[in-house]
C-alpha positions as CSV (number, residue, x, y, z in Angstrom):
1,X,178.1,7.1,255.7
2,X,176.5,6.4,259.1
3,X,173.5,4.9,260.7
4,X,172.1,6.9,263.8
5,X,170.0,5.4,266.1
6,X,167.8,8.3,267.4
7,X,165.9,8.2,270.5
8,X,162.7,7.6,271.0
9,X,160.3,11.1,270.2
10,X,159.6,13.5,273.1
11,X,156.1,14.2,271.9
12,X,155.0,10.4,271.4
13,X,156.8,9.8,274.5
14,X,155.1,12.6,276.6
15,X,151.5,11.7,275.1
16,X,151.7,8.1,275.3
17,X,152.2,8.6,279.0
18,X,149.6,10.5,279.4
19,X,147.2,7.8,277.2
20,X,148.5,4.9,279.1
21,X,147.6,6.6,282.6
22,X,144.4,7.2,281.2
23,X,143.5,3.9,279.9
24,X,141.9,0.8,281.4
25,X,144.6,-1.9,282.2
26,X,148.3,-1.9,282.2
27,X,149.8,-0.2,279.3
28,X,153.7,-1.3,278.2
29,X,155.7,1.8,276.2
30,X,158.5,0.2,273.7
31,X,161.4,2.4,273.6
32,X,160.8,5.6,275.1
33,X,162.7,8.4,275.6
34,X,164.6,8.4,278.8
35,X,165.4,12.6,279.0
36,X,164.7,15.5,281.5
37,X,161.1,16.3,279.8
38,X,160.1,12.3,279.9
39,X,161.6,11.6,283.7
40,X,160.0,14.9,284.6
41,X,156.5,14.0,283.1
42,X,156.7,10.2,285.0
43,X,157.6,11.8,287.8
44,X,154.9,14.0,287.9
45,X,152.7,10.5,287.1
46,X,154.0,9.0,290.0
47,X,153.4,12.1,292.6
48,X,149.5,12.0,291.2
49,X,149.4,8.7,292.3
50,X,149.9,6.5,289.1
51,X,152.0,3.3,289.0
52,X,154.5,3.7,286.5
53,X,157.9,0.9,286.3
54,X,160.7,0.9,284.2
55,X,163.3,-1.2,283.2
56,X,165.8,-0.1,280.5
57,X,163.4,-0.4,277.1
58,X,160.2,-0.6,278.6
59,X,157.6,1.4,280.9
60,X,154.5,-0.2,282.2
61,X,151.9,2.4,284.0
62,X,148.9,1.4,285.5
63,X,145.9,3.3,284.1
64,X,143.4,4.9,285.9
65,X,140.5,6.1,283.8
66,X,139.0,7.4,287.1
67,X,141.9,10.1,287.4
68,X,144.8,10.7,289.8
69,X,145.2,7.7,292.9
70,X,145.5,10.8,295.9
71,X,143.8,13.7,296.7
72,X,146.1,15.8,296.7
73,X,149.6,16.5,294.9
74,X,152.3,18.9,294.7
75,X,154.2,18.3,291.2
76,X,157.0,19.7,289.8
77,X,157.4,20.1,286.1
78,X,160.3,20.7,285.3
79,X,161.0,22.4,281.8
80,X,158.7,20.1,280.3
81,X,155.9,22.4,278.7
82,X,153.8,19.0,277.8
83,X,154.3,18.1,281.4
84,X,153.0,21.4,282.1
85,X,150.5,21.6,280.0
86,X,149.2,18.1,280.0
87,X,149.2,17.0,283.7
88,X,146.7,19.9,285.1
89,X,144.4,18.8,282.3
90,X,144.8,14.9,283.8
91,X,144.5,15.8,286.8
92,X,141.1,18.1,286.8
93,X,139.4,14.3,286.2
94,X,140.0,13.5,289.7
95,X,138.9,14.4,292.7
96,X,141.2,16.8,295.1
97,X,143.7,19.6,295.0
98,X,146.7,19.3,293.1
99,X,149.5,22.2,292.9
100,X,151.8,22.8,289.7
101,X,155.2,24.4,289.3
102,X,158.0,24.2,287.0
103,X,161.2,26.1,286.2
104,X,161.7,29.9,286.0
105,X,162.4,29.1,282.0
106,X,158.6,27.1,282.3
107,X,156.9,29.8,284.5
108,X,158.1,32.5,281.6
109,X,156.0,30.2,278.8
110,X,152.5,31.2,278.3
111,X,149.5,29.0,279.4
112,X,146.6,31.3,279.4
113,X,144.7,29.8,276.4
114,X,144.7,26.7,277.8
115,X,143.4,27.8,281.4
116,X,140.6,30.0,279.9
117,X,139.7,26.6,278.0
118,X,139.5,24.5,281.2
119,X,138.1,27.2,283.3
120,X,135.3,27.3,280.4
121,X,134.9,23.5,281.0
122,X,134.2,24.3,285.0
123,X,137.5,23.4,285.8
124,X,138.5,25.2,289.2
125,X,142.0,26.4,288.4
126,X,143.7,29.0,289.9
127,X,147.3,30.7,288.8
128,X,148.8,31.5,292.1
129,X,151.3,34.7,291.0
130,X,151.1,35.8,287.0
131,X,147.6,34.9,285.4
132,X,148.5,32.5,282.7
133,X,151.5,31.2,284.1
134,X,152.5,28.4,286.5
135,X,152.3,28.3,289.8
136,X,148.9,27.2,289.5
137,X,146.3,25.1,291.3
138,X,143.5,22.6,290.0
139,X,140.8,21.7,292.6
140,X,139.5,18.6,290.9
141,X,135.9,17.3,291.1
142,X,135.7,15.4,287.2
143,X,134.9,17.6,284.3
144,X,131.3,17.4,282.4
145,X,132.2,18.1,278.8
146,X,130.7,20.1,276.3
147,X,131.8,22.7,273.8
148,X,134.7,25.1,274.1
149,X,136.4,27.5,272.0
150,X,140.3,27.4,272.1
151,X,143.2,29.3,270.6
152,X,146.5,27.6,270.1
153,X,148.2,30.1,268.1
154,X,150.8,30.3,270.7
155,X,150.9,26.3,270.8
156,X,149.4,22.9,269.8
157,X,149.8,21.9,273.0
158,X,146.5,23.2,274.1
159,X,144.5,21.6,271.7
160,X,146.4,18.0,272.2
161,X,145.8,18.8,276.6
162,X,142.1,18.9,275.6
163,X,141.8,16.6,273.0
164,X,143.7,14.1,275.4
165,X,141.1,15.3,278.4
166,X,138.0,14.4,275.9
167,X,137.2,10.7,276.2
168,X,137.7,11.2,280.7
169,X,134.8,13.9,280.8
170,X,131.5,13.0,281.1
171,X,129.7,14.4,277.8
172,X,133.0,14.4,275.3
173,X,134.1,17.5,274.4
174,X,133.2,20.2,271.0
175,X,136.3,22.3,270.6
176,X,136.3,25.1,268.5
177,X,139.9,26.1,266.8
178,X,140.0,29.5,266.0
179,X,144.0,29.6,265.2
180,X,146.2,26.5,265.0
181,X,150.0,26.3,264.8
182,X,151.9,23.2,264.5
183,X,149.1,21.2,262.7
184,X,151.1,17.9,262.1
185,X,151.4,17.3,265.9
186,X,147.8,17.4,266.4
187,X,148.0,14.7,264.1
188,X,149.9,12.9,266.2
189,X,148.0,13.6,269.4
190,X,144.9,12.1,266.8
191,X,146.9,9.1,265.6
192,X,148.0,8.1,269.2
193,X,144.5,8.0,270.2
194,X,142.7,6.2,267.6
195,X,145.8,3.7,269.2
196,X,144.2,4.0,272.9
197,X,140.8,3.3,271.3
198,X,139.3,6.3,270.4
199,X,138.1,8.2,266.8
200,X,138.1,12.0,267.1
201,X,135.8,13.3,264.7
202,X,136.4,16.7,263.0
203,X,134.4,19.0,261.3
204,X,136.6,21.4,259.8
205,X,137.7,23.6,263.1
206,X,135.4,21.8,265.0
207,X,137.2,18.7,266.6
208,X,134.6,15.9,268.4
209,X,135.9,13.8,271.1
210,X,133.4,11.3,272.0
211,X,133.7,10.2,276.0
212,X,134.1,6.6,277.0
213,X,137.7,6.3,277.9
214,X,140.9,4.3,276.6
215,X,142.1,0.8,276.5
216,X,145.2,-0.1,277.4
217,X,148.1,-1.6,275.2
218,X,151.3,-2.4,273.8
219,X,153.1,1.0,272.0
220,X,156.4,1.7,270.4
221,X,158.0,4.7,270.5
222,X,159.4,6.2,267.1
223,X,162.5,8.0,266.8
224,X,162.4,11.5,267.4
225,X,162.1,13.2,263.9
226,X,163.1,16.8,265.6
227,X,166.5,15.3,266.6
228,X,167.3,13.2,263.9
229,X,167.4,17.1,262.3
230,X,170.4,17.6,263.3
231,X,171.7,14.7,261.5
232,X,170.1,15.3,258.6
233,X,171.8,18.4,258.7
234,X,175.3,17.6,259.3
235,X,175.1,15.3,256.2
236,X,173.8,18.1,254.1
237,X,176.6,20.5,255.2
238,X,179.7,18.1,254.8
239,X,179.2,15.7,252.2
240,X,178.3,12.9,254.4
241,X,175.5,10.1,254.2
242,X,173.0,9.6,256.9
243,X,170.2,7.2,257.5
244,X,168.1,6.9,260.4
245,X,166.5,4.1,260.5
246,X,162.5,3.7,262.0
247,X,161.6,7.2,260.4
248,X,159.9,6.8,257.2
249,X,156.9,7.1,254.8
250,X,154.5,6.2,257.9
251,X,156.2,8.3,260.5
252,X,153.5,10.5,262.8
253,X,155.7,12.9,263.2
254,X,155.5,16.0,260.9
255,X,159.4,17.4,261.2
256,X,160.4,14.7,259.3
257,X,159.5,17.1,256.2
258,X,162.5,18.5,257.2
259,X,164.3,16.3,254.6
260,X,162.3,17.8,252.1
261,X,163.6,21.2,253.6
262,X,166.7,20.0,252.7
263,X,166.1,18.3,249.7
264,X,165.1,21.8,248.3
265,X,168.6,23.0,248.9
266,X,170.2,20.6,247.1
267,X,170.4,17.8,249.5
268,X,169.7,14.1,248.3
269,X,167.1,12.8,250.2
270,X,165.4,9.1,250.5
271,X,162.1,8.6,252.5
272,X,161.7,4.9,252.5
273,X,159.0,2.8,254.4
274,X,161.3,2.0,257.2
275,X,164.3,5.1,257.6
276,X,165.4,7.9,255.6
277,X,168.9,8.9,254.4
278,X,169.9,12.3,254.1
279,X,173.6,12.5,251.4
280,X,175.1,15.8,250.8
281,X,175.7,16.6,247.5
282,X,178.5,19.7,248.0
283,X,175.4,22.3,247.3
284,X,173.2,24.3,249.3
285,X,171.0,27.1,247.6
286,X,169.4,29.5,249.2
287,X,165.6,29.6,249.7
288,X,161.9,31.1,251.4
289,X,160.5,28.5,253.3
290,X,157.3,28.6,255.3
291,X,157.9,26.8,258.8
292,X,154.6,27.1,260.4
293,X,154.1,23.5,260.7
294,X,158.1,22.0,261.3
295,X,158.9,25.0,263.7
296,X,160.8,23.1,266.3
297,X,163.4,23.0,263.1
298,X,163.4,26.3,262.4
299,X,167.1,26.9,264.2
300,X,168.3,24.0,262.6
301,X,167.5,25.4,259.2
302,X,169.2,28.5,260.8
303,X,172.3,27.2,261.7
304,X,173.3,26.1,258.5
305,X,171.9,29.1,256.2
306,X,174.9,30.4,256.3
307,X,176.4,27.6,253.8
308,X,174.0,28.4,251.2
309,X,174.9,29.8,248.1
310,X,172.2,32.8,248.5
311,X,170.2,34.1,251.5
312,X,167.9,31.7,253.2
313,X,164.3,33.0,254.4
314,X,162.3,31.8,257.2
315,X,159.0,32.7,257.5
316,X,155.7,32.0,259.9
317,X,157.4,31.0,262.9
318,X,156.5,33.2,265.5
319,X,155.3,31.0,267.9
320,X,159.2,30.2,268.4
321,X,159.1,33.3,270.4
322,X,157.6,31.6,273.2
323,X,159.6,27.9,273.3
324,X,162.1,27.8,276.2
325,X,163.7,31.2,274.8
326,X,163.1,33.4,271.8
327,X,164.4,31.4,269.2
328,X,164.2,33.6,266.5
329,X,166.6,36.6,268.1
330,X,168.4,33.8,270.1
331,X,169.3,32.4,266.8
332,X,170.1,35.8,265.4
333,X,172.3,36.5,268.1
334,X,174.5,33.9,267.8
335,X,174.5,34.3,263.5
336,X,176.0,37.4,264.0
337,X,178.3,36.9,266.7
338,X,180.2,34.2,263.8
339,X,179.9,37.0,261.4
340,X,176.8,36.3,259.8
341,X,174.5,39.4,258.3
342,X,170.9,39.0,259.5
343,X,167.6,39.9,259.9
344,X,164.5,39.6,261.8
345,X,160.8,40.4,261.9
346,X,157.8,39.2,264.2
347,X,157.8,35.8,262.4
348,X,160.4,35.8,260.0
349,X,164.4,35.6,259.8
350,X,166.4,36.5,257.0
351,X,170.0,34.8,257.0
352,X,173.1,35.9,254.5
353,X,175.5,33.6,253.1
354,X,178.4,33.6,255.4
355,X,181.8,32.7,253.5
356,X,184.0,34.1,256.4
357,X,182.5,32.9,259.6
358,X,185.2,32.8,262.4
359,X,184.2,30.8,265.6
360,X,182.6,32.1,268.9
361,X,180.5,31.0,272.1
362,X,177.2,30.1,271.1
363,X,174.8,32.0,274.0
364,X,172.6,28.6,274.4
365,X,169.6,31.1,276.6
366,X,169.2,27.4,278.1
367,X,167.3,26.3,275.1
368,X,168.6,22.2,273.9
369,X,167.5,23.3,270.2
370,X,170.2,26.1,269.8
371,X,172.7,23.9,271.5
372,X,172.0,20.8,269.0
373,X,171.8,22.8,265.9
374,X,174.7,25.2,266.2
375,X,176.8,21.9,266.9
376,X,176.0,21.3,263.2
377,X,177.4,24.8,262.4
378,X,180.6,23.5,264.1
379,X,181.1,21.0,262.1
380,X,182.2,23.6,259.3
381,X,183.2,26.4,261.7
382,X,186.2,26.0,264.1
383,X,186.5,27.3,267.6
384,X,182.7,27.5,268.2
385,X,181.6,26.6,271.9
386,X,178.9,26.8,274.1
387,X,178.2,28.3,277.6
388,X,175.8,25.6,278.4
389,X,176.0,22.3,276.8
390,X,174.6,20.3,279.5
391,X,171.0,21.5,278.7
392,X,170.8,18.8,275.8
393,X,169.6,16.8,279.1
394,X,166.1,18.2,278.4
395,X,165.8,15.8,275.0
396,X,168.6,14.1,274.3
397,X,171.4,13.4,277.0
398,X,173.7,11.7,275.0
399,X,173.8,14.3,271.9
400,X,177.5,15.5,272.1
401,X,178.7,11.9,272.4
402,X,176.4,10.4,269.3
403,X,176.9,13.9,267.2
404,X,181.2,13.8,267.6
405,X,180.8,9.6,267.7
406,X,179.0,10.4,263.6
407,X,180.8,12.6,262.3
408,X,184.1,13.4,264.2
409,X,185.9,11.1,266.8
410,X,188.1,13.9,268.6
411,X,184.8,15.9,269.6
412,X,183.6,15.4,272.4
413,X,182.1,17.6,275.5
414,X,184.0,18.7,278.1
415,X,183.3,18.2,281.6
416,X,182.8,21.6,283.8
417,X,183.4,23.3,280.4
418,X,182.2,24.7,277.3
419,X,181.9,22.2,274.4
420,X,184.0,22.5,271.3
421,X,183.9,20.9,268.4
C-alpha cells in the first residue's frame, strides 16, 4: 500500500496564473506545480511585465486588470500549449506589440481556431511563418467584446483562452461553441473563475462572460488528476494499493474518472471526500470505452491494455493527434514493438491481450505522457527503456524517482541514459 503525494495540476496551475495576473490585488497560489509548462508560463508573466515571486509552496503575482506592464515583449513558450495559447489572449488587453514563440514540438500544434476567434474580436494578430501556428505577433490596443463563434474540436484550450479573456474586454464576450472536446476542463476554467469573482452564464452552446474583471485571492492548487493516472494504474496492474490523497468527490478535474476507467476492469476503486485509492484485485477485463472527455489518459489506458483478459477499445480520441505528438500511433508504435497486436483508426485504438510481451525502447516522440505511462507497462514487462526520459520535466520532474520510490526501490533513472525499470 502507498500514499503518493502528487503534484499540484498543470491545468489549475497554468489558469490560476493567468486569473491572478488578471485580477485586482495580489493573488497568493498554494502549492503549485513547479514543472517546465508552469516555469515557462511565469516566465512568460514576467517578460509581459507582471510581478510574480516564489518561494518554495507559494507564488504571489501582482494583478493587472489593465493588461501587460510594457509595451512591448518577446516571449518564449516553451512546450507549454496553455502558455501558448493563453498568454496572446492576455496580452491583446494591453496596449503594444508583443511577439510569441515556442518549441518546434509547440510550433507543430495547431492554433488557428483560436486566432480566427481573436482576429473576429478585432484583435490585430499576425502568424509570422505557417498561418495557424506560432511565431506570431499581437499588436495590442484592449479588446471590445461581443459575440464570437469558436471551434475547439481540436482543443478546449480555445474556449478556456477566451472565456479567461471575457471579464478584461470591454462589452463581455457571447461565444458560440460549435464542437467541444474535453468538456470537464472547461469546467474547470468555469469553476476557477467563479473563484476570481466571476459567473459565466451559459445557454446551452452559448457561453456569457459578463466584463468587469477579477478579484484577487488566496488559491490552492489540487493534485494533478492526469498524473496521479499513472498511479492509479500501477496499482491496478500489480496488485498493489494506492491512495492519493487531496483528489476526491469535489475534485475540478475531470481525469479523475479515470478510476472509474479502472474500476470497470476490475479494479477496486474508492472516491472519498478527501483522496481516492485505487487496489488491484489480480483482474483486468477487457473493455470499449469512450475517452472524449479524459483524453490526456488515453495512453495510460493504452499502456496497460495489454494485461487485460480480452481486447481493450478506445474510442473518440482524436484530438490526441494533435498533443505534443500523435498519441494514438505513438502509442501503437511502441505496443507493437513489445509484441502487442494492434489497431488504429482516425479516433480509435484497438489493443490485444498481450501474454508474451518481451521488453524494448519505448520511442517517447518527446511527449511526457508516453514516457509516464509505459513506465507502468514496466512494471510487468522487463528490459523496457526509453530514449528520452528527461521529458517528464514538462509535468512532473521528479516522476522516475516517486514512480521506482512506490512501487520498486532498485528503479531508478539513469543519468545520460535510457531509463529502465
Amino acid at each position: 500500500m502507498a500514499v503518493v503525494d502528487i503534484p499540484g495540476s498543470k491545468s489549475i496551475t497554468a489558469r490560476a496564473l493567468f486569473l491572478a495576473a488578471a485580477a485586482d490585488g495580489v493573488t497568493t497560489l498554494v502549492r503549485p506545480l513547479r514543472s517546465d509548462d508552469t516555469e515557462g508560463f511565469a516566465e512568460g508573466l514576467a517578460r509581459l511585465g507582471y510581478r510574480v515571486g516564489r518561494t518554495p509552496d507559494t507564488w504571489q503575482i501582482d494583478g493587472r486588470p489593465e493588461g501587460p506592464s510594457v509595451t512591448a515583449a518577446d516571449v518564449y513558450c516553451r512546450d507549454g500549449a496553455t502558455t501558448a495559447r493563453f498568454l496572446p489572449a492576455l496580452a491583446a488587453t494591453g496596449r503594444g506589440t508583443y511577439r510569441f514563440d515556442a518549441s518546434a514540438q509547440m510550433r507543430r500544434r495547431p492554433l488557428l481556431p483560436l486566432s480566427r476567434a481573436l482576429r473576429d474580436l478585432g484583435v490585430d494578430l499576425r502568424h509570422e511563418e505557417t498561418e495557424g501556428h506560432h511565431p506570431l505577433t499581437v499588436r495590442a490596443s484592449g479588446v471590445e467584446g461581443g459575440d464570437v463563434t469558436l471551434d475547439a474540436g481540436q482543443s478546449s484550450q480555445y474556449l478556456t483562452a477566451l472565456l479567461l479573456l471575457g471579464p478584461l474586454t470591454r462589452k463581455g464576450l457571447r461565444i458560440k461553441v460549435t464542437d467541444l472536446v474535453s468538456a470537464p476542463y472547461v469546467e474547470i476554467t468555469l469553476a476557477m473563475m467563479r473563484a476570481f469573482g466571476v459567473e459565466v452564464g451559459r445557454d446551452g452552446d452559448v457561453f456569457v462572460v459578463p466584463p468587469g474583471g477579477y478579484r484577487a485571492t488566496t488559491y490552492a492548487i489540487e493534485p494533478d488528476a492526469s498524473t496521479a493516472s499513472y498511479f492509479f494504474a500501477a496499482a491496478a496492474v500489480t496488485g498493489g494499493e494506492v491512495t492519493v490523497p487531496g483528489l476526491g468527490a469535489g475534485a475540478l478535474q475531470g481525469d479523475l474518472d479515470f478510476v472509474d476507467v479502472l474500476g470497470r476492469m476490475g479494479a477496486q476503486v474508492t472516491v472519498g471526500a478527501e483522496s481516492t485509492t485505487v487496489r488491484g484485485t489480480g483482474e483486468l477485463r477487457g473493455l470499449t470505452v469512450n475517452m472524449r472527455d479524459i483524453s490526456d489518459t488515453m495512453p495510460t489506458l493504452a499502456a496497460i491494455a495489454p494485461f487485460a483478459s480480452g481486447p481493450v477499445r478506445i474510442e473518440d480520441v482524436a484530438n490526441t493527434r494533435v498533443k505534443e505528438c500523435d498519441r494514438l500511433e505513438a502509442c501503437a508504435e511502441n505496443l507493437r514493438r513489445l509484441g502487442v497486436e494492434v489497431e488504429t483508426g482516425p479516433d480509435w485504438i484497438g489493443i490485444q491481450p498481450g501474454p508474451d510481451m518481451s521488453g524494448a525502447e519505448i520511442k517517447s516522440y518527446g511527449d511526457h505522457r508516453i514516457v509516464m505511462s509505459f513506465a507502468v507497462t514496466g512494471l510487468r514487462v522487463p528490459g523496457i527503456a526509453f530514449d528520452d526520459p528527461g521529458c517528464v520535466r514538462k509535468t512532473f520532474p521528479g516522476f522516475h524517482e516517486a514512480f521506482a520510490l512506490g512501487f520498486s526501490p532498485r528503479r531508478t533513472p539513469r543519468r545520460g541514459g535510457p531509463y529502465r525499470p
